[in-house]
DOMI-568103 format. One line per 4 residues: number of its first residue (from 1); their letters; for each residue x, y, z of C-alpha. Coordinates in steps of 0.05 Angstrom, whole numbers, always signed. Example, Ala and Ser with C-alpha at 12.3 -4.5 7.8 and 13.67 -1.06 7.14 Angstrom:
1> as> +246:-90:+156  +273:-21:+143
% end
This chain:
1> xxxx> +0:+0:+0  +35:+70:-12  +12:+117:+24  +64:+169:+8
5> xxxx> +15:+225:-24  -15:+211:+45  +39:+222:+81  +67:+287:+44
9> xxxx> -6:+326:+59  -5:+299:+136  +70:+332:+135  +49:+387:+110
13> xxxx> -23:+399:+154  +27:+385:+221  +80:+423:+198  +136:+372:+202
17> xxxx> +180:+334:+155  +157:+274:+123  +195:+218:+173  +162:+253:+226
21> xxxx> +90:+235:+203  +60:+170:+245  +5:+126:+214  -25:+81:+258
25> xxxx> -15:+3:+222  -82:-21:+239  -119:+42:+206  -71:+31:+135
29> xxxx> -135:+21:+96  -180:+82:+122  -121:+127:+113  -97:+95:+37
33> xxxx> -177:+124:+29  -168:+191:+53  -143:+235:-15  -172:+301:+7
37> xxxx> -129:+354:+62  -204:+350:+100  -200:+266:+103  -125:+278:+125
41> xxxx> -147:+325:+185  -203:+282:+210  -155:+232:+215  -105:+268:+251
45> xxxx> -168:+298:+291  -182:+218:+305  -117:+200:+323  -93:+156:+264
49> xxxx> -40:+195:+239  +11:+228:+293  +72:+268:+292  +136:+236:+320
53> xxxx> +161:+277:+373  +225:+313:+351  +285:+283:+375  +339:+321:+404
57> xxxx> +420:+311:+421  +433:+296:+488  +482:+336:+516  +496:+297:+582
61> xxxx> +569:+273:+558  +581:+339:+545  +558:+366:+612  +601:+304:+651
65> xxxx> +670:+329:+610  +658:+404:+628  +637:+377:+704  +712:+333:+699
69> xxxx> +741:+408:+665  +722:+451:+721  +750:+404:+771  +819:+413:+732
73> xxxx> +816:+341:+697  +832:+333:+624  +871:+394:+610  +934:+352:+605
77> xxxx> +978:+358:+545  +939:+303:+509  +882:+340:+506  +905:+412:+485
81> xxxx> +877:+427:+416  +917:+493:+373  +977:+521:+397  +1001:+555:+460
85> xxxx> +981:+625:+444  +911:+599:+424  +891:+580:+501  +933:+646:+528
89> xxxx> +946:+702:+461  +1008:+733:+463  +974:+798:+477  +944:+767:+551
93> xxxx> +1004:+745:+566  +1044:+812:+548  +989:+848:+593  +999:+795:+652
97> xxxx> +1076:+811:+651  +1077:+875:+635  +1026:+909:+689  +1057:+882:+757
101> xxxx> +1129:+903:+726  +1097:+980:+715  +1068:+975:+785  +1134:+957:+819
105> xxxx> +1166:+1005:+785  +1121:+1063:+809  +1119:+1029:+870  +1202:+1037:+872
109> xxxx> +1197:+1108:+845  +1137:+1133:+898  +1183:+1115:+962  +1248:+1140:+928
113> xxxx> +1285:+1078:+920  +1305:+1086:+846  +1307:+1170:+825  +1265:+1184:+766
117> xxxx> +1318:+1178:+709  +1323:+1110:+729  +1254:+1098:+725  +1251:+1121:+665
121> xxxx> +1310:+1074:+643  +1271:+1015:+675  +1210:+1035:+637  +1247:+1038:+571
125> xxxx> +1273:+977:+583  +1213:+934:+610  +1175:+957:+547  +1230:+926:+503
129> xxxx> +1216:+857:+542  +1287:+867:+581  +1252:+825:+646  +1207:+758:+651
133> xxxx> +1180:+787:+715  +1177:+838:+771  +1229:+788:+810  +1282:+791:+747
137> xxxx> +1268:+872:+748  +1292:+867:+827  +1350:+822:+811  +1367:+866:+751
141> xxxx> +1371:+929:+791  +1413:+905:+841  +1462:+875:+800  +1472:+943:+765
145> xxxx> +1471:+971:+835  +1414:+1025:+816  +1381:+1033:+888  +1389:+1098:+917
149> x> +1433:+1097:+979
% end
């Protein structure tokens, strides 16, 4: 029996694709009869031909590995995905350096430990990427025995 002309106005009264249109297999031969949209709604109306719910993705998987994420699991190297710079950009990580280095440096200036043409110097110099860190910067200084006495 093909019932696909039925089936293509049923999909298109319920508004759904055609896989998603039910016909119940012990009514085949009332709805093979139906040829008009009206015979096609009283059947729906009856309860012969259905809609399949829609089926979804489930997402619990997903919510279990970003559970296992935010308790610091599977971030090892095995699971990193791009480069370095594409899970920190350069630009972050320039920012994270550079600020505490500018602070300390102000810091140094404000209570007179370095005079203010060194601070300069240090500034320069911090901008060109001269120090990895605010501990280098200290370390730097006193090895070229820049603290005011």
């Amino acid at each position: 029996m093909d019932l696909k002309n039925q089936k293509e106005l049923a999909a298109d009264i319920l508004k759904v694709g055609i896989s998603r249109v039910w016909i119940n297999p012990t009514r085949l031969e009332e709805v093979s009869m139906a040829i008009r949209r009206e015979d096609i709604r009283r059947l729906i109306h009856d309860g012969f031909i259905k809609k399949k719910p829609e089926q979804g993705v489930s997402h619990g998987r997903a919510k279990k590995k970003h559970k296992q994420k935010k308790l610091g699991r599977k971030r090892g190297y095995g699971s990193r995905a791009g480069r370095k710079t594409a899970r920190l950009p350069r630009k972050r990580k320039w920012i994270q350096k550079i600020r505490p280095i500018r602070r300390h440096l102000k810091k140094l200036r404000a209570r007179r430990m370095i005079t203010s043409s060194t601070y300069r110097l240090l500034y320069r110099k911090a901008k060109g990427n001269s120090f990895r860190s605010k501990a280098h910067l200290d370390t730097w200084i006193e090895d070229h025995d820049l603290y005011r006495r």
